[in-house]
C-alpha positions as a Markdown table, in Angstrom:
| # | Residue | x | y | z |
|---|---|---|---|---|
| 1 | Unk | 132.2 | 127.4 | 128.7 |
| 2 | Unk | 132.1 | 127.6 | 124.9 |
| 3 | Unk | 133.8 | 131.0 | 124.1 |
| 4 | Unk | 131.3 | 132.3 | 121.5 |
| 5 | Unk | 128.4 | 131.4 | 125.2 |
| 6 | Unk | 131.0 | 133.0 | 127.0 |
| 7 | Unk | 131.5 | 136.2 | 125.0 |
| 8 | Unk | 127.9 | 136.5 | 124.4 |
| 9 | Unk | 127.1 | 136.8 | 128.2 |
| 10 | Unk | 130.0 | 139.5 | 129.1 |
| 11 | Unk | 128.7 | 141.4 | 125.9 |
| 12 | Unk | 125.0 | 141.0 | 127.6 |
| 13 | Unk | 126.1 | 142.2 | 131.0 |
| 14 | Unk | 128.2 | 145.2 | 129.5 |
| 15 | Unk | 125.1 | 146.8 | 127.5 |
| 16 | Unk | 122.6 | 145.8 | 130.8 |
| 17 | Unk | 124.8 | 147.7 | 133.1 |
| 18 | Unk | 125.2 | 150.3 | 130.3 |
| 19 | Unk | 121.4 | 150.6 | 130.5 |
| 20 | Unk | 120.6 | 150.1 | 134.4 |
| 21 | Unk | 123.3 | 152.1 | 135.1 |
| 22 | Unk | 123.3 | 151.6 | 139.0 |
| 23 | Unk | 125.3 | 148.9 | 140.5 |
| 24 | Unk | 123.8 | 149.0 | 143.9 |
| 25 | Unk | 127.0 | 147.3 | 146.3 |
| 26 | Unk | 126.0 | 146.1 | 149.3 |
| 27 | Unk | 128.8 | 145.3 | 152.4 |
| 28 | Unk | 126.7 | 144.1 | 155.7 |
| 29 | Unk | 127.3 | 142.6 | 159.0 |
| 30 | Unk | 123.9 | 141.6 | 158.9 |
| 31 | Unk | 123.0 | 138.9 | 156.1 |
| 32 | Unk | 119.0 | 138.7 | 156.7 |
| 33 | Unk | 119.1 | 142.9 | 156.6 |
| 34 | Unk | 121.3 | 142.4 | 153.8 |
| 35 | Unk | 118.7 | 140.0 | 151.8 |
| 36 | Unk | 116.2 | 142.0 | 152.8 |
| 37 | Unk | 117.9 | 145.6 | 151.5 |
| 38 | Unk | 119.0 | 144.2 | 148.2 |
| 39 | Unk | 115.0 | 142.8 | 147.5 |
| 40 | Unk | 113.9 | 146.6 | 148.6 |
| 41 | Unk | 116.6 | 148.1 | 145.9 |
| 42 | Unk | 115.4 | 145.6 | 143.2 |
| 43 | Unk | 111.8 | 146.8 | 144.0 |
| 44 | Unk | 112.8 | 150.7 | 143.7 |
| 45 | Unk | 114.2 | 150.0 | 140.5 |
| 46 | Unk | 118.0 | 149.3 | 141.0 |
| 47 | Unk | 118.7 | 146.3 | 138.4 |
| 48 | Unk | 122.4 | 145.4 | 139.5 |
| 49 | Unk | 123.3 | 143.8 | 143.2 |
| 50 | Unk | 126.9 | 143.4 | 144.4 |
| 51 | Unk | 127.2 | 141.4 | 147.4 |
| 52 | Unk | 131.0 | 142.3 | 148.7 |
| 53 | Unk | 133.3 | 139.0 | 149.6 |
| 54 | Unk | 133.6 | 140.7 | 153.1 |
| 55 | Unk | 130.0 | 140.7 | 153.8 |
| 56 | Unk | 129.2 | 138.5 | 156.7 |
| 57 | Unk | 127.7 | 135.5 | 155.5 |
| 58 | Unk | 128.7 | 135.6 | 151.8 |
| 59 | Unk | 127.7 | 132.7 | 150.9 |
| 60 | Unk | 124.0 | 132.5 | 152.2 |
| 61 | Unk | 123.4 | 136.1 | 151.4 |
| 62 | Unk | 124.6 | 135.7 | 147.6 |
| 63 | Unk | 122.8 | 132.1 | 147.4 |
| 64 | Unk | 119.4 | 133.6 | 148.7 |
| 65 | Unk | 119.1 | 136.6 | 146.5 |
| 66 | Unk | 120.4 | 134.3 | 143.5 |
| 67 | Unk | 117.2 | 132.4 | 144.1 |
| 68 | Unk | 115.0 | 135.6 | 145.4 |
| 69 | Unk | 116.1 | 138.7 | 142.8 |
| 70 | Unk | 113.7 | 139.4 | 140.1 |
| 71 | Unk | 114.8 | 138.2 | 136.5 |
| 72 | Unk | 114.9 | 141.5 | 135.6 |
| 73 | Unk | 118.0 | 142.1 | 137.9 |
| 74 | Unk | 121.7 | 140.9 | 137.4 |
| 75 | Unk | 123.9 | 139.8 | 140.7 |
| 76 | Unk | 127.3 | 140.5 | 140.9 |
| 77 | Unk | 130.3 | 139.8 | 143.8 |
| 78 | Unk | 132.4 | 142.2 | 144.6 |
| 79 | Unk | 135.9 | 142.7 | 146.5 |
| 80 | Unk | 137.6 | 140.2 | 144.7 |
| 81 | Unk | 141.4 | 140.2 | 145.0 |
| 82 | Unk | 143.1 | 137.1 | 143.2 |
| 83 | Unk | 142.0 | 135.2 | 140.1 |
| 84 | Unk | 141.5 | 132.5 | 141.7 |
| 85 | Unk | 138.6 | 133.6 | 143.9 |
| 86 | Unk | 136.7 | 134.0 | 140.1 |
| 87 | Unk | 136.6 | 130.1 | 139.6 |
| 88 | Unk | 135.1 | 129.5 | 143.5 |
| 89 | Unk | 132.3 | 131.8 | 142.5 |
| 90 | Unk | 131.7 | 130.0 | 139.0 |
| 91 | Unk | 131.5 | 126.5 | 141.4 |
| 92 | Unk | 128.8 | 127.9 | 143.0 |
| 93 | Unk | 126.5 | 127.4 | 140.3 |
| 94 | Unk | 124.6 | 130.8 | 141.0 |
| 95 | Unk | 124.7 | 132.8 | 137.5 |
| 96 | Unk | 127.2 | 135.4 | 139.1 |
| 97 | Unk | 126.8 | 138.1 | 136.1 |
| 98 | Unk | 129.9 | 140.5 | 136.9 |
| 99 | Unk | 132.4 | 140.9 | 139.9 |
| 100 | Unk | 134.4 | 143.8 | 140.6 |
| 101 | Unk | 137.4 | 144.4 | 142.4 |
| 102 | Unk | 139.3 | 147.1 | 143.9 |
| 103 | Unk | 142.4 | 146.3 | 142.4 |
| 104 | Unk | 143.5 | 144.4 | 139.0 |
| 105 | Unk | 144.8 | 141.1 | 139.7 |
| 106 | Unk | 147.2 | 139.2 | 137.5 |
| 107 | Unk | 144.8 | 137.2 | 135.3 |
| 108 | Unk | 141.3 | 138.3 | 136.6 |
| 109 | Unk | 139.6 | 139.9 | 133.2 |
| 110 | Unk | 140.7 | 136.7 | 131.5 |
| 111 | Unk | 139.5 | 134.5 | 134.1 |
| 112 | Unk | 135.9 | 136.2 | 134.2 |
| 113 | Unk | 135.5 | 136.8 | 130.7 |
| 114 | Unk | 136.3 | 133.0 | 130.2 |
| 115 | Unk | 133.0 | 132.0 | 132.5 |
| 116 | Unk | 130.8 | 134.4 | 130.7 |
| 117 | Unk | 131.1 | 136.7 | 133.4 |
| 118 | Unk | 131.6 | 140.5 | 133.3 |
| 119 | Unk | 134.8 | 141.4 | 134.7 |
| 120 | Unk | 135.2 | 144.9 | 136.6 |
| 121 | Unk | 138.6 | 145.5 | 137.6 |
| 122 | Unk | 139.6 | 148.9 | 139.5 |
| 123 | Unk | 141.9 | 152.0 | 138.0 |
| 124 | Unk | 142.9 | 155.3 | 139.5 |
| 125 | Unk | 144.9 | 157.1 | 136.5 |
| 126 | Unk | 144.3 | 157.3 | 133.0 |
| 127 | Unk | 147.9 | 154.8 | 132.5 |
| 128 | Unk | 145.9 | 152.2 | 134.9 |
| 129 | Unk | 142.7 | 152.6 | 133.0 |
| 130 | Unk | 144.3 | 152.2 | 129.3 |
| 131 | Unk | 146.1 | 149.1 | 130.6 |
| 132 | Unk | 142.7 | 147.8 | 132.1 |
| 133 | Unk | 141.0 | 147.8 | 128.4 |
| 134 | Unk | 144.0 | 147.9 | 126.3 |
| 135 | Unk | 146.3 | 145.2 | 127.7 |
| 136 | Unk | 143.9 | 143.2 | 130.2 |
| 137 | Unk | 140.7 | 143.7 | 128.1 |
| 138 | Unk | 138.3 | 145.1 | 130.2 |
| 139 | Unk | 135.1 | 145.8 | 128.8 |
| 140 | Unk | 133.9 | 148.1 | 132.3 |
| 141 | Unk | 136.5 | 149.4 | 134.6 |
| 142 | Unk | 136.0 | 150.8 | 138.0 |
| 143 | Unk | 137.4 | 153.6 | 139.0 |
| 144 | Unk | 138.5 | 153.8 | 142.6 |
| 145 | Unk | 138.2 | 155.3 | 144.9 |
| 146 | Unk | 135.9 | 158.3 | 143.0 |
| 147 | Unk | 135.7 | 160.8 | 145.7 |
| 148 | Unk | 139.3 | 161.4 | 144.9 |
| 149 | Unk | 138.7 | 163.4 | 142.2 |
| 150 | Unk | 136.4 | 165.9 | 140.3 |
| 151 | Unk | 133.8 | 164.1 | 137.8 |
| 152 | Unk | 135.3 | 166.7 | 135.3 |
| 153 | Unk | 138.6 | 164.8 | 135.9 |
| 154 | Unk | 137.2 | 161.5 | 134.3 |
| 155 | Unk | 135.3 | 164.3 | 131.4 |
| 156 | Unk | 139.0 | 165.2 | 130.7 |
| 157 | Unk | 140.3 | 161.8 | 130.7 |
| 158 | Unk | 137.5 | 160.7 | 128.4 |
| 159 | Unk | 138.1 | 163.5 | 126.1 |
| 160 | Unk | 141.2 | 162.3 | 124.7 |
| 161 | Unk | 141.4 | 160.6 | 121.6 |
| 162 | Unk | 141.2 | 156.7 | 122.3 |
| 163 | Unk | 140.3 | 157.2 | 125.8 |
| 164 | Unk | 136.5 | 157.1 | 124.9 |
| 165 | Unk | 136.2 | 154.0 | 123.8 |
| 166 | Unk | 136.6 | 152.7 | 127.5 |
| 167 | Unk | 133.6 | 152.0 | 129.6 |
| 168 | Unk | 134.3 | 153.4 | 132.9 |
| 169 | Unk | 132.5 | 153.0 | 136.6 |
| 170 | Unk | 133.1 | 155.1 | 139.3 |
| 171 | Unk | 132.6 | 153.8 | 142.7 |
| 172 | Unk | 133.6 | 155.0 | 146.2 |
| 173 | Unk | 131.9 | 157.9 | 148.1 |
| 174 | Unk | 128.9 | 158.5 | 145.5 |
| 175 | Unk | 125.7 | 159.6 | 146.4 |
| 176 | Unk | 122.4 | 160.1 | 144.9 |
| 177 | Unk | 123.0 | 163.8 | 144.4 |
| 178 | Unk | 126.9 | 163.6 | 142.9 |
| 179 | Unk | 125.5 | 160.5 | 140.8 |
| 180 | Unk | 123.9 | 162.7 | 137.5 |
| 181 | Unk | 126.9 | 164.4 | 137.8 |
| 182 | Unk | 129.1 | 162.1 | 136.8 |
| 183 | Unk | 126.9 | 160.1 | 134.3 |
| 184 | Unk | 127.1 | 163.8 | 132.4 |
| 185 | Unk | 130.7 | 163.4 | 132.7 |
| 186 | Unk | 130.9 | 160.3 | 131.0 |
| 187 | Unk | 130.7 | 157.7 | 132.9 |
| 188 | Unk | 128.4 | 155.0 | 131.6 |
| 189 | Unk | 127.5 | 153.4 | 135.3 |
| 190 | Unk | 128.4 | 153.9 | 138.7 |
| 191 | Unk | 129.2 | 151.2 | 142.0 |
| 192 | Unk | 127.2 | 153.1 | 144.9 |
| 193 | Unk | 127.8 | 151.7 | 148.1 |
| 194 | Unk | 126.6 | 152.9 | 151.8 |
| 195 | Unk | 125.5 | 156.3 | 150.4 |
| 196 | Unk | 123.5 | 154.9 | 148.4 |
| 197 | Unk | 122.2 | 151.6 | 150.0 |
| 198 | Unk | 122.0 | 152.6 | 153.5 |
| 199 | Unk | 124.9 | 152.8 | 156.3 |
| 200 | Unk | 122.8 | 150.6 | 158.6 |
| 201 | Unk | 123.7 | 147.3 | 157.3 |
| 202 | Unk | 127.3 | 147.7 | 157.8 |
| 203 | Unk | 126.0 | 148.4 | 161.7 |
| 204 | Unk | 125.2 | 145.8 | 165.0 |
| 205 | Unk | 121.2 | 145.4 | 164.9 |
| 206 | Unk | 119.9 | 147.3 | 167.7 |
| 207 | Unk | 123.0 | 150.0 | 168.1 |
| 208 | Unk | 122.2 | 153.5 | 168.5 |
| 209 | Unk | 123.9 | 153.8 | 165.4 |
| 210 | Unk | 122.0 | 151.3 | 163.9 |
| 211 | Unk | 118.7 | 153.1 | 165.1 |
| 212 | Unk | 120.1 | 156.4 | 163.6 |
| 213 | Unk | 121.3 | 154.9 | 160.1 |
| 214 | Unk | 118.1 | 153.0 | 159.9 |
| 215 | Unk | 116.2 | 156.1 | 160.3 |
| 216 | Unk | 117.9 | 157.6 | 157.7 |
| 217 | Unk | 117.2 | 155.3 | 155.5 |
| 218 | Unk | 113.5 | 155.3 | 156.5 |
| 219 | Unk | 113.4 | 159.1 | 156.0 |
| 220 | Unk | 115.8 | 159.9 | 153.3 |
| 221 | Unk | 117.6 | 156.8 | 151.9 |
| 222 | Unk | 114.6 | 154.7 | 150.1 |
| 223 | Unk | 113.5 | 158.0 | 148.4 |
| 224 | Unk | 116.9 | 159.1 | 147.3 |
| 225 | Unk | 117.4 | 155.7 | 145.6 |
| 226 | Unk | 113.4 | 155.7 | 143.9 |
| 227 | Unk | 114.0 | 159.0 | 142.6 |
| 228 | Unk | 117.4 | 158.7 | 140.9 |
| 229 | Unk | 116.4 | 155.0 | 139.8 |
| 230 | Unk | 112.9 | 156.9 | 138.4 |
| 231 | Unk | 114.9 | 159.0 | 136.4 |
| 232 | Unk | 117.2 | 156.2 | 135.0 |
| 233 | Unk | 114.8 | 153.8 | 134.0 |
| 234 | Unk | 112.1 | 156.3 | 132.6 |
């Protein structure tokens, strides 16, 4: 890909996520509940889809909704671990936007930002962080695993000189409530997993646990996610 194309498209997927906020990350068991879960989250507002490497049927999960999603929405991958995995994604022809990964492999910003593709590596402490945007170029970094630490942990971090010019993304254990929270504390988006998109999906259809999460979705879930999506894209 021509790198002024290239840069162009990871500068357009920075300032979308930026605005949507809400990268909606979705690890099933189930691929036609999992189709059918990330078209209800497009339709309550949520504008970024992850599908995790580990779902079960990657490939015809991510290749439906890549022909299914609205244009107003931008799909990502997610649990990426080598480099390597970036350009079998690219092959696929499916106008992957970002990928994140729960680690920083050797290589993977400058492998994603080559395709045009947001890259979202993972950091923990502020030394993992600065080397994400300083050394690797990062333009988003996740941090990982949130629910670790205090949102006014990431406030402090921010609050320190260069340290604000990074983008960060907390993801791991976030919920509808904690996610104002830590958009006040500075982060500009957040990866919200089975909190957020329902427990159900990572479940065997017709489980008693299955019943239960899918009840809680039914009851509580789908109104958590319109409401905090109501209040981001107002």
């Amino acid at each position: 890909m021509d790198p002024a194309v290239a840069k162009s498209r990871v500068d357009e997927a920075v300032e979308f996520t930026k605005c949507h906020k809400i990268v909606a990350i979705l690890r099933a068991r189930n691929p036609s509940l999992a189709i059918r879960r990330a078209l209800e989250m497009a339709e309550l507002g949520v504008r970024l889809v992850e599908i995790t490497l580990d779902t079960v049927g990657f490939e015809e999960v991510i290749r439906e909704l890549a022909g299914k999603l609205p244009a107003s929405c931008m799909l990502g991958v997610g649990t990426v671990m080598e480099a390597d995995k970036v350009d079998e994604l690219v092959a696929m022809g499916l106008n992957i936007r970002f990928i994140l990964s729960p680690i920083n492999p050797d290589g993977f910003v400058t492998r994603c930002h080559a395709n045009g593709i947001m890259a979202v590596p993972a950091a923990f402490t502020s030394n993992e962080m600065w080397k994400a945007h300083r050394i690797d170029g990062a333009r988003m970094i996740k941090l990982f695993h949130a629910s670790l630490i205090p949102p006014a942990s990431l406030k402090g971090i921010l609050g320190v000189g260069p340290f604000a010019a990074m983008n960060i993304m907390p993801s791991g254990g976030i919920d509808a409530d904690a996610a104002p929270t830590w958009l006040k504390s500075g982060a500009v988006s957040l990866g919200m997993g089975s909190k957020f998109a329902g427990k159900d999906i990572q479940l065997p259809e017709g489980s008693p646990e299955f019943e239960e999460a899918k009840r809680d979705w039914e009851e509580n879930g789908r109104q958590a996610v319109k409401q905090l999506m109501e209040g981001i894209n107002k």
